[in-house]
N, C-alpha and C positions, 0 to 999 in steps of 0.2 A: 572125182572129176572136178569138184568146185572148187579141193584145195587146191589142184595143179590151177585152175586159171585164175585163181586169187594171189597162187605163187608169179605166176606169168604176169597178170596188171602190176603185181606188185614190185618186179624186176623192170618193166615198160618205164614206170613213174621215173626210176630209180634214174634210169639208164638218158631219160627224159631230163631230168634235172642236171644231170651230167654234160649234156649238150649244151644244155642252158649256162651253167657256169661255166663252160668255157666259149662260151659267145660271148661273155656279160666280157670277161678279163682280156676274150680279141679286141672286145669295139673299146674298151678302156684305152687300151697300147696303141689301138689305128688313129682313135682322136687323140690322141697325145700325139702321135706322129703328124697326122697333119697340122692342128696348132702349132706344134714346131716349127714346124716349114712354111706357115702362115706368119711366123714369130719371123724369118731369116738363119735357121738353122741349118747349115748343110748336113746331107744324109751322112759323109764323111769329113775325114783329117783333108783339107785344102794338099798337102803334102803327095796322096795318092795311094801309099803305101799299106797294104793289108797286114798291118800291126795290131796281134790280140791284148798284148801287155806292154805297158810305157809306167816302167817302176821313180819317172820322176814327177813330183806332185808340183812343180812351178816350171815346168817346159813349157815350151809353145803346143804342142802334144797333147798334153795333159787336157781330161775330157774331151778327146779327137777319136780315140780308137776307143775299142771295147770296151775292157779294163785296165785301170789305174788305182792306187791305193786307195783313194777316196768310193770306190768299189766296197771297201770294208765298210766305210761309217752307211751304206745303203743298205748293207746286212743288218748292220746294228737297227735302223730304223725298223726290217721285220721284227727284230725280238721288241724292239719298244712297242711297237703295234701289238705285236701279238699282247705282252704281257697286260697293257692296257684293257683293250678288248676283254680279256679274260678278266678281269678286276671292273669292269663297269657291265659289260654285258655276259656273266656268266653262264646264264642259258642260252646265248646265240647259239645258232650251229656255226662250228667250225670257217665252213666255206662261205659263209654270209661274212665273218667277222675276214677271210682271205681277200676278202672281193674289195670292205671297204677297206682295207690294208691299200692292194693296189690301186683303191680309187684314191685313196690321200698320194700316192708315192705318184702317181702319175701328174695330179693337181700339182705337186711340188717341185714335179719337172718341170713342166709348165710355167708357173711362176718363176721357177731360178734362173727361164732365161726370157725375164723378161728386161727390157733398159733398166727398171728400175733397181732388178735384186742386180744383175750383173755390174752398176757402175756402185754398188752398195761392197760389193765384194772387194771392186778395186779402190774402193774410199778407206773402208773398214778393216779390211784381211792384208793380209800379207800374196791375194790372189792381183797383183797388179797389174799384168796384162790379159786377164780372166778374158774372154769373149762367149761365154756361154757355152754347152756342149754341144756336141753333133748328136744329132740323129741318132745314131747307132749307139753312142755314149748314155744317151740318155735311156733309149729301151734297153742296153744292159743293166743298170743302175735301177731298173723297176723288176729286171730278175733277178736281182741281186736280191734287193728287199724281198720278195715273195720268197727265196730261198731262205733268207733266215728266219721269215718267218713259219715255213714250214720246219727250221728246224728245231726251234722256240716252242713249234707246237711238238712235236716230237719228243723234246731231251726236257723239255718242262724249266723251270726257271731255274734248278738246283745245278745244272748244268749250265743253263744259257747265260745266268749270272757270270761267273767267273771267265765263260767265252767273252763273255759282253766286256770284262772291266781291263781282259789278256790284252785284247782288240784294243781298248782306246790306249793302253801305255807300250804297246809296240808302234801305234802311229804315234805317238809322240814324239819317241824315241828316233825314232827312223824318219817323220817328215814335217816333225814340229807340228802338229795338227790331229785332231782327233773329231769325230762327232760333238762332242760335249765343247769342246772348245771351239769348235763352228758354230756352234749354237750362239754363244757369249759372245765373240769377235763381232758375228753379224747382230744382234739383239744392242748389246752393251758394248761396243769396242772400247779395248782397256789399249792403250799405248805401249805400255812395258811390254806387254803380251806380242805385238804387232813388230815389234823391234828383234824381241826374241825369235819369232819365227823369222822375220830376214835373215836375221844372223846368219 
């Protein structure tokens, strides 16, 4: 009798902490949503149009709908998170190290549409009529991340490695841009860099 209600508290806890983490990554995604819309972000593309994919990465489109290639490099940022996390905090659990995953990808939303990263993009990148993302844009782009990072957590780095390096030389390839080179463009803008991706 006392195993079964030790098994029972013990399943309540469980099942308890489960609710909880997905309260923690609602109220994560709801305040990033209204920040947004406190920022001037519209929930959609001005256009009207229920478009899940727009495969061009310098449209007017581009971060309006769902997903756009720049969708990858937000994958990329779970395996970075993930691998991270696992290299400085090796005993975290799991979900604590998910939670602060999406507490950076959402702060980063946040910030990238603020005046200042956005007229930094149009100074910097090759993003020159950038206006920040929509609403919608922007909470795909936080499941995007939580996706690679669960898959990061799952395939382990011997895997997510070579997905990670496939990933940034197919955007290269295809739209002159990559995470690692958004990083440098915005941090360090290099000219040659800036010119090549117009091209």
């Amino acid at each position: 009798m006392n195993h079964i209600n030790a098994d029972s508290k013990s399943t309540a806890v469980s099942e308890g902490s489960y609710r909880l983490f997905l309260f923690i990554v609602a109220a994560q995604v709801v305040t990033t949503i209204f920040v947004l819309r406190w920022l001037g972000q519209g929930f959609w593309c001005e256009c009207g149009r229920a478009v899940m994919w727009i495969s061009s990465a310098s449209s007017a489109h581009t971060s309006q709908h769902l997903f756009d290639p720049y969708s990858f490099t937000h994958i990329a940022h779970g395996f970075v998170f993930c691998g991270l996390f696992a290299m400085v905090g090796p005993k975290t659990r799991i979900y604590h190290r998910f939670l602060m995953a999406i507490a950076i990808e959402c702060l980063w939303e946040i910030f990238e549409n603020t005046p200042f990263v956005i007229n930094r993009y149009r100074t910097a990148t090759a993003a020159l009529g950038y206006e920040g993302d929509s609403i919608a844009n922007a909470v795909s782009d936080i499941v995007a991340c939580g996706a690679g990072f669960l898959f990061a957590t799952k395939f382990g780095w011997r895997i997510t490695l070579p997905v990670f390096a496939a990933t940034e030389v197919l955007l290269l390839a295809t739209i002159r841009d990559s995470l690692v080179l958004n990083v440098i463009m915005l941090c360090f803008p290099i000219d040659a860099i800036r010119q090549w991706q117009l091209g």
